[in-house]
N, C-alpha and C positions, 0 to 999 in steps of 0.2 A: 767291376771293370773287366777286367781280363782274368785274373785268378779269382774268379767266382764265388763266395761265400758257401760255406756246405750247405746244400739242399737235401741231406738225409740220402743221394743217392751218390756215394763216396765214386771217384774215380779211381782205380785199381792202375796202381803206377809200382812196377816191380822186374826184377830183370835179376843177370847174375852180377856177381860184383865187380862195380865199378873199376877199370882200369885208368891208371894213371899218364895214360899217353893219350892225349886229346885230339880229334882231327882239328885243322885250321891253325893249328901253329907252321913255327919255320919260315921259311923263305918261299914254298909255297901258298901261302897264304896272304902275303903282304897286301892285298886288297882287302883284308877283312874290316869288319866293321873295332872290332877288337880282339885279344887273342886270349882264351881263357888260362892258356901257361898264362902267361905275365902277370895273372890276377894273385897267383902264388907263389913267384920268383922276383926277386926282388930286379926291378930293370938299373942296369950299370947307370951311375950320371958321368954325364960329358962334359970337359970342362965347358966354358963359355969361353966362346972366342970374339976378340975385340973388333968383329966386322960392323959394318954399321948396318942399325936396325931398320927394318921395312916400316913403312908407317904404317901397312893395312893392319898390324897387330898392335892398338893404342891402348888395351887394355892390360898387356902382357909385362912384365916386369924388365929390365936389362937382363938380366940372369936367364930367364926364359927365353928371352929371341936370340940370345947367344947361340943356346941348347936346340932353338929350331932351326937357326942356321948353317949350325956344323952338321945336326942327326943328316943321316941317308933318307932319299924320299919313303922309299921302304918303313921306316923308322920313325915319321914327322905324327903319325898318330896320339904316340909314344909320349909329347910334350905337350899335348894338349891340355890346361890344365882342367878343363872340363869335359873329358875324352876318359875311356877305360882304363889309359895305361898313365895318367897325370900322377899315380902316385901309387907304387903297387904294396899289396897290405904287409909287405915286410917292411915297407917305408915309414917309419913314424913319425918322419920329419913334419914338424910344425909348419903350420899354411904360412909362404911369406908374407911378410908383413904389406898391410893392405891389400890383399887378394880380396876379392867378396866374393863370395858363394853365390852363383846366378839363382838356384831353386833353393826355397827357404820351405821345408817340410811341415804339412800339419796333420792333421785326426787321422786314422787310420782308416780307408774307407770299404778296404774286404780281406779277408785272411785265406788260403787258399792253404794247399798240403807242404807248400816248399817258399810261398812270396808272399808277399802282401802290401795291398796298393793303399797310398796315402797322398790324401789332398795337398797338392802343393804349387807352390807363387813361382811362377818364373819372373824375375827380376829385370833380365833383359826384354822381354814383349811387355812384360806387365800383364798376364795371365793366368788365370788356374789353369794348373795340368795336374794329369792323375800319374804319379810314380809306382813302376812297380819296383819292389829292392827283395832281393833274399832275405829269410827270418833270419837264417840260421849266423851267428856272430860269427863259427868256424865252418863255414861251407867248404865239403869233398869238392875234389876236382870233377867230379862228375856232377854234380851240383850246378856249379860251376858252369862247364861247358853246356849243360841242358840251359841256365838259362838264358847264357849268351842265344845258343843257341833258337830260343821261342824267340827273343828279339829280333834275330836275322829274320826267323821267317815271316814274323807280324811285319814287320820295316817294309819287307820287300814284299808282301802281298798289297800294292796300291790300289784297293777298291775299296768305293764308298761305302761297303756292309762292314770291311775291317777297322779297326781303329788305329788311326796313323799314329806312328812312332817317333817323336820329336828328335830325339838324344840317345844317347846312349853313355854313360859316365859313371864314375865311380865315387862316394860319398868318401867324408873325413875318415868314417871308420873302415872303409879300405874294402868298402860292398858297392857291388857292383848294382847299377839301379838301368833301366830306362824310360823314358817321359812321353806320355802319352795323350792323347787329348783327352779331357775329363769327359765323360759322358753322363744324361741326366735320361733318366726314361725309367721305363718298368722292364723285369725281366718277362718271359714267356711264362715263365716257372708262376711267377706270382699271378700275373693274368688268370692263368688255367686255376691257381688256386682260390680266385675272386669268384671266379665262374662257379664253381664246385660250390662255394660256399653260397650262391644266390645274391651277391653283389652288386648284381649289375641289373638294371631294369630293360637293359634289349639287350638279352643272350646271342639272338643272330646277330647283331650288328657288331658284338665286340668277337666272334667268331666269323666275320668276314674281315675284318680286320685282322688278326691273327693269319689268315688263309692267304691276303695281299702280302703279310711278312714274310710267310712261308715263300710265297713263290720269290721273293727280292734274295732272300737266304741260300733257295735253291740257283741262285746265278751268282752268287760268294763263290758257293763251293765250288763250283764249276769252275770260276777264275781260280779258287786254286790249285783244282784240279790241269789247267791248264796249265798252271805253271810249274806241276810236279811235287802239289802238295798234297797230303792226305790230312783231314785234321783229326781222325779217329775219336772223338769226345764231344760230338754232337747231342746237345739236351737242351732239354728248355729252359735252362737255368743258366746255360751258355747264347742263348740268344737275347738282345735287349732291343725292346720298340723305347724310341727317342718320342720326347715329348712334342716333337714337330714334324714326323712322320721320319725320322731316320728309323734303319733296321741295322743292327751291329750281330756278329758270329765274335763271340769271347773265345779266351782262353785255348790258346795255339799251343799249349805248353808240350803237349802230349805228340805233335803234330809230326806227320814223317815226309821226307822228302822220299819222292820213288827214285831209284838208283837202279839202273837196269844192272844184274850179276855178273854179264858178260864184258860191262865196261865199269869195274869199281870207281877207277879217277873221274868218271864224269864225263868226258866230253861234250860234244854242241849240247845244247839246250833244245830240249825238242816237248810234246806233251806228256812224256811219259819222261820224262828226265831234268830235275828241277835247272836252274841257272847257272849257279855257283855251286862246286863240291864240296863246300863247309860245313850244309844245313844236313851233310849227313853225320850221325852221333854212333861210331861205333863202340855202343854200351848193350848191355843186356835189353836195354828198352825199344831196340831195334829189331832183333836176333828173333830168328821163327822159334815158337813154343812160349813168347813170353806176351802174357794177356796186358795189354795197356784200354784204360776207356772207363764207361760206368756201363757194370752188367746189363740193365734195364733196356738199352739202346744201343748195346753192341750187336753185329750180325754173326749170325753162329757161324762162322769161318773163322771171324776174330775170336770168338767163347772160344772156340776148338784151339788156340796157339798159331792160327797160321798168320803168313804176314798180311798187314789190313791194305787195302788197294780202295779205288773212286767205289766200288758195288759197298764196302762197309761203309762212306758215309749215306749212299744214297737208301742205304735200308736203314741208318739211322735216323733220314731222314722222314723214311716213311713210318714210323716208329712215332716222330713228333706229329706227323699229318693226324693218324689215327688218335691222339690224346687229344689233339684239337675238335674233331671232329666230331669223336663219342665222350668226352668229358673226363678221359679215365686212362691210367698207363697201359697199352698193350704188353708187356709182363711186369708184373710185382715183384716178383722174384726168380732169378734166374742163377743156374749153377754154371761153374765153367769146367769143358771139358764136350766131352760128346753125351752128355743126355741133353745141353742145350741144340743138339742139331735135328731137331723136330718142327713141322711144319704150323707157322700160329695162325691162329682164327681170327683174320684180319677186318672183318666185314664190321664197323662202327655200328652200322647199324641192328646190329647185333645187341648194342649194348643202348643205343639212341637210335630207337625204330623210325625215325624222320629223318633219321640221315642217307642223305642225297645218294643212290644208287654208282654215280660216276665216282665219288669220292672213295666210294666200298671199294673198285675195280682199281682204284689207282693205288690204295691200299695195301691189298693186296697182293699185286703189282711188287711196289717198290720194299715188301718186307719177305717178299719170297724167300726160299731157302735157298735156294740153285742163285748165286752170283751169275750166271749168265738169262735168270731167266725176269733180271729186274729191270727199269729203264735203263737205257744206254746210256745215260748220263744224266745229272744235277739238273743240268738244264732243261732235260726233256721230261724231268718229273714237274719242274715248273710250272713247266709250260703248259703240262697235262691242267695242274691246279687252276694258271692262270686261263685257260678255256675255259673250267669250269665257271671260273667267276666271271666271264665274257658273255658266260650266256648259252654256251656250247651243251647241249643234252645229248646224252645216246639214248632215243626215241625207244630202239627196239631193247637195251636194257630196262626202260619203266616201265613196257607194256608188261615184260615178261615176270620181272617184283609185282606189280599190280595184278597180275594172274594169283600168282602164290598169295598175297595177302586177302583176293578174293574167297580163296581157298581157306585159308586160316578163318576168313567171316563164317562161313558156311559151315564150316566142323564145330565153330562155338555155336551156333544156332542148333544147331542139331543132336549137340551135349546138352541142351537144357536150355532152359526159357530164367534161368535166375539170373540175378542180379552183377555175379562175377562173366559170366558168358555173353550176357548183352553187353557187356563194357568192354571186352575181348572182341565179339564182333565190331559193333559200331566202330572202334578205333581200327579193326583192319580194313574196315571197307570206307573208311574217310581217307585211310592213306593209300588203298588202292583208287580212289576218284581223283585223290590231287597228286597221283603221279599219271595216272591217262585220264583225263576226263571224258575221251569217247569210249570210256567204258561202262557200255547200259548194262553189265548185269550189277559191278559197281552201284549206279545211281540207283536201280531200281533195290538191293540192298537195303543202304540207307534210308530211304523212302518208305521200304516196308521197317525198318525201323522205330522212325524217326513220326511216322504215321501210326501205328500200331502200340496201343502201353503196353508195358509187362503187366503179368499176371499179379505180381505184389510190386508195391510201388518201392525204388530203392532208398533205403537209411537216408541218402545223403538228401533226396528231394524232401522227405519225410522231415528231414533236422529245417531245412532249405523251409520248406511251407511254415512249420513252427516260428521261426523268427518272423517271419511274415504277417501273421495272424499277431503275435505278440506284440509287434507295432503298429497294426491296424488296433491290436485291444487300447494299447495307453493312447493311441490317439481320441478314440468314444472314450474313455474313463474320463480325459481331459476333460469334455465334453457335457458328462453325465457329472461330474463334479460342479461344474459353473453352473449345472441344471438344479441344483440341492440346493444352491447355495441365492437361484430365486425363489424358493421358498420363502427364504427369512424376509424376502420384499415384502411376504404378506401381512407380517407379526404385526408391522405400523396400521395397518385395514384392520385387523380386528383389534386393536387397541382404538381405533377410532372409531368401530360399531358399536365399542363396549363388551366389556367381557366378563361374563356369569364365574365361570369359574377362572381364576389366572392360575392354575395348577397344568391345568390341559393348557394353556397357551405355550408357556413354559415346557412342557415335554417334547409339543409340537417345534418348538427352534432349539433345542439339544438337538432332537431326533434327525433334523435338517441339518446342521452344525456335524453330526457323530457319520451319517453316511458319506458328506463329501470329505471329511477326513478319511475314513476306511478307505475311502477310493484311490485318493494321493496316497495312502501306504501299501496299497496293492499295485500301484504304479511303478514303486521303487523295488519292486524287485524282477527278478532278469525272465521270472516264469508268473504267470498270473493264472494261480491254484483254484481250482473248480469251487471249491470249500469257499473260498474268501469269494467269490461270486454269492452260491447260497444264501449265504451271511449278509451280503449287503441286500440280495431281495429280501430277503425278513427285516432291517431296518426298514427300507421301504414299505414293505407291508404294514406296518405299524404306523408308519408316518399316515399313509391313506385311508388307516384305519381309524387314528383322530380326527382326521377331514368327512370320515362317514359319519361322526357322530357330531362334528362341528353343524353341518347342515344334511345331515340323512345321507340314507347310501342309495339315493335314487339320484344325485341332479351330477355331481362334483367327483366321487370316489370312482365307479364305473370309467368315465375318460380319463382321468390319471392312473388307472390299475391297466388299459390298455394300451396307453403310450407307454408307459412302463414297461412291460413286455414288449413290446414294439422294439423298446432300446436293447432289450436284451438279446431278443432274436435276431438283431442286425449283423452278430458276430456268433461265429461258428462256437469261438473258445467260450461263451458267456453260459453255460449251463445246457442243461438236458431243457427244451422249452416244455414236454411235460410237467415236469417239476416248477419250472418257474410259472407256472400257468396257474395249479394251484396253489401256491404260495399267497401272488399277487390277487387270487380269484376271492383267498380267505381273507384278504384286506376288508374285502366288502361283506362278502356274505358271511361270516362270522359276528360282527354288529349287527346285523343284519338279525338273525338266529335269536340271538341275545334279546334281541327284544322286541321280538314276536313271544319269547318262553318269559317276557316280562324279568326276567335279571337287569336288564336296563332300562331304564326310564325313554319312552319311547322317543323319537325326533320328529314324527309326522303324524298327522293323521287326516282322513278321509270326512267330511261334512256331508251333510243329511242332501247336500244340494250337488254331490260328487266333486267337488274342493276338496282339493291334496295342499292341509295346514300343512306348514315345517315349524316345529318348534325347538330349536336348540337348546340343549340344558348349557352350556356353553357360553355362547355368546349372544348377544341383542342384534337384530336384524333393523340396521339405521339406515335408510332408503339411499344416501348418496355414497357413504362407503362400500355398503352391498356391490352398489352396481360400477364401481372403482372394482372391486375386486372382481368380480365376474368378467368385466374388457379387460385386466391385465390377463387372467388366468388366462381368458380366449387368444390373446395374442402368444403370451407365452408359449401355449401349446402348438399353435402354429409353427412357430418358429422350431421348438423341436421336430415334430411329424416332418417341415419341410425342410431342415436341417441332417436327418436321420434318411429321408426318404432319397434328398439329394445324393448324399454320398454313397448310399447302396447302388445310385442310377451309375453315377462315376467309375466307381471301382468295376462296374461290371463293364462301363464302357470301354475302363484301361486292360481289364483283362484281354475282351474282345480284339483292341488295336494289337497289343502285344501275338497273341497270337496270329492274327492275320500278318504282320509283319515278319512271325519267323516264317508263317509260310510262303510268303512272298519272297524272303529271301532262301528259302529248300527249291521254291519256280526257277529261282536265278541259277542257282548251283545245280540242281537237276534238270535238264532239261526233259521235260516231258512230264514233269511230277503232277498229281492231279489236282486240282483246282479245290 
């Protein structure tokens, strides 16, 4: 809420020791909101006089309207019993009877260095409001008057980015609390840590979001800088985006009223002199030489001791621009004293090379060292932001970035032709085209890029191609499996032509059976091993080599040994095709050998009238299975050859599209680029 939970970047709250004489007491002060004496001097009670009671007060006891009736106007605070001074902590007198408590206190919702806010019921609206109360059971007077103090100034800054201040009162236990509207949103702090972590699936979009907060933020401070406030504790852990587009500036604690030296008491109200002279705290936490804020986003006048003015938030602010912009805190760590008064390196895109040129310059700008040489005010860094996101470009800052990143292309080109150099180039000459795009030495760049391969192809296309080919492979193994597995169609055909031997039938549907298994377990894994290729052509080979000896290796073996190959050569990953050439070639000609050298009983032979018998040792040639099996086979094969040929025609036609489409769109983006 308002005292902000630690974000790891501590606010430095220190000064010399607290004095016991507090501004805003006295009879000068009698408009205040409450007076921090009273909070530890017990207030005298008045008797009760028997006038008669007003009725606008129906909730107040007789005893009470007595006590408002007599007290002095000056005074009439004093008896509120839901007011500051309703009962001061030397008072331990028991609540009167039937009093009710308007806020009933619940969960604690943030712990800060000196408060902490707790969800609680208003009774009377019938509301949650968020309470802030001091930790401490024995709060110092200076305690004390600081937090009355942040209450004045949060109360009285009435703009939509501040959180309105309900009350202002003091609990049973005689702590001072005030009531606030509960607010529901994310902090800035946590956004930028969503971002960092990769959160979000559109990084611009929740960083133009942030940019529209910033500029609502940057016309807060301006209001209160208008009205003579400094809040010196500007972070992103102090800002909160509302879940409905509200933007809130937390935690005022720290905050200074400007007091010109020549007028201590204050006088008129003017922009450089707050309203009321209360909101000034003469404690050590005012006093030049004493560092108040969180180092990260203080401006080095403030590092150095001096007193903070409107140029230390607006460099705090620019401090939050650049974490939104480049992802990342513009200092980590920073010391206090004068080694922080050195000039930072403000250019986001320094750190996030696509960040926007105008954003660098405002940057820049508003974290300068020279407090005269930042924007003139809150509102005009704004407004800077809010042009940018209007649409507003400085033309002649992106021709002249688009110059220098053309530069940066050209020095990686000319360091070397590998793989880290082309990636150095191409990326600065895309960011010099989409910040001028009438930049032809840009386009033509790219183009020779983008047109031109490297000399070795890089790791990641290399990784990129591999997954590629690996699901084109299990898609053919699919494939090449359901092809095995028509094999076994045949085993019914020659059980019904008859069969010489059932030993060969039998090896012949293993053999079928064993390679479309091989294929589903080379399927299942993430790489498909040249070896496990091999291996499954040599089942193959055997299979086709029973088929040569089923009916000879002149009619049947020769077309299954060549669609075969056929399937293997359709994929790059599938073997060296020498090797599988003869693999599949020895299916045939191997029987073949064998018995021509007479080791195997022959399957054919030649007649005196040049008739080419086939005599299978195998199986019985029965005229209507024969020729069953011969039209399956022939379809069969079709079906593969036009299944296997189609998809090569395919893939090369998507390759072809793909290509012509990115050239089509390098036409768009280049104009001029070749055909």
């Amino acid at each position: 809420m308002v005292d902000d939970p630690d974000d790891g970047a501590d606010t430095v709250r220190g000064g010399v020791p607290p004095v016991t004489t507090l501004q805003g007491t006295g009879a000068g002060a009698a408009g205040d909101l409450g007076h921090a004496a009273t909070l530890a001097t017990p207030v005298p009670r008045r008797p009760a006089a028997p006038a008669a009671l007003p009725t606008e007060l129906p909730t107040e006891l007789p005893s009470e309207r007595a006590a408002v009736a007599a007290a002095p106007p000056g005074l009439l605070d004093v008896t509120r019993r839901d007011g500051p001074f309703a009962r001061s902590r030397a008072d331990s007198r028991p609540a009167p009877t039937g009093e009710r408590e308007r806020y009933r206190f619940g969960e604690v919702l943030g712990e800060g260095g000196m408060g902490e806010v707790l969800l609680a019921h208003d009774d009377h609206i019938g509301r949650e409001v968020a309470v802030k109360r001091i930790r401490a059971s024995e709060p110092t007077a200076e305690e004390l008057s600081r937090f009355l103090r942040e209450a004045r100034v949060q109360g009285r800054l009435e703009h939509p980015a501040v959180v309105p201040v309900h009350d202002l009162a003091v609990d049973r236990d005689g702590r001072p609390f005030f009531v606030m509207k509960r607010l529901s949103g994310t902090t800035l702090l946590e956004l930028l840590g969503r971002l960092r972590a990769g959160r979000h699936d559109d990084d611009a979009a929740v960083r133009r979001r942030m940019l529209r907060a910033f500029a609502d933020v940057c016309l807060a401070i301006e209001f209160a800088h208008s009205r003579g406030i400094v809040h010196r504790d500007l972070k992103p852990a102090n800002i909160m985006l509302g879940d409905f587009g509200e933007v809130y500036v937390l935690d005022w604690g720290v905050a200074r009223a400007l007091i010109e030296a020549a007028d201590p008491a204050g006088g008129p109200p003017s922009a450089s002199r707050p309203a009321a002279p209360d909101l000034r705290l003469d404690t050590g936490d005012t006093l030049v030489g004493t560092v108040l804020g969180t180092p990260a986003y203080m401006a080095p006048e403030q590092l150095a001791g001096e007193r903070a003015g409107p140029a230390a938030d607006i460099y705090a602010l620019g401090c939050i621009l650049y974490e939104v912009v480049a992802g990342v805190a513009l200092h980590q760590q920073r010391s206090v004293g004068a080694a922080a008064l050195t000039q930072p390196s403000a250019r986001p895109s320094a750190h996030r090379p696509d960040a926007p040129p105008e954003l660098d310059a405002i940057c820049e700008r508003a974290t300068h060292i020279d407090p005269a040489a930042r924007h003139p005010s809150a509102r005009a860094l704004g407004d800077a932001v809010q042009a940018y996101l209007d649409g507003d470009r400085d033309v002649a800052a992106r021709v002249e970035l688009a110059q220098r990143h053309i530069t940066e292309a050209r020095a990686a080109l000319a360091a070397g032709e590998d793989e880290q150099h082309r990636r150095t180039a191409m990326r600065a000459a895309g960011r010099a085209l989409a910040l001028d795009p009438t930049a032809t030495e840009a386009a033509d760049l790219v183009t020779h890029l983008m047109l031109r391969p490297p000399r070795e192809v890089p790791a990641e296309v290399e990784r990129g191609v591999a997954a590629i080919d690996n699901e084109s492979a299990r898609h053919q193994g699919r494939l090449a499996a359901v092809s095995m597995l028509g094999y076994l169609g045949f085993v019914p055909l020659l059980l019904w032509t008859g069969v010489r031997d059932p030993a060969f039938v039998v090896a012949f549907a293993v053999l079928a059976a064993g390679s479309c298994f091989h294929v589903f377990l080379m399927l299942r894994r993430t790489d498909i091993a040249r070896r496990g290729i091999y291996l499954n052509a040599c089942i193959n080979a055997v299979l086709i080599g029973l088929i040569a000896r089923m009916v000879g290796p002149f009619i049947i073996a020769p077309t299954l040994a060549t669609t075969t190959l056929m399937a293997y050569a359709a994929h790059p990953r599938f073997g060296r095709m020498s090797v599988m050439a003869v693999i599949l070639g020895a299916a045939v000609a191997v029987p073949w050998l064998l018995e021509l050298t007479g080791i195997l009983p022959p399957t054919y032979h030649f007649t005196a009238g040049g008739e080419l018998v086939l005599a299978s040792p195998i199986v019985r040639f029965s005229p209507v299975p024969v020729q069953l099996a011969f039209a399956a086979l022939l379809v069969t094969l079709l079906c593969i050859v036009g299944l296997l040929s189609r998809g090569l025609a395919e893939r090369q036609r998507d390759a072809t599209r793909t290509l012509e489409l990115h050239a089509w769109h390098l036409r768009q983006v280049v104009a001029g680029a070749p055909r």
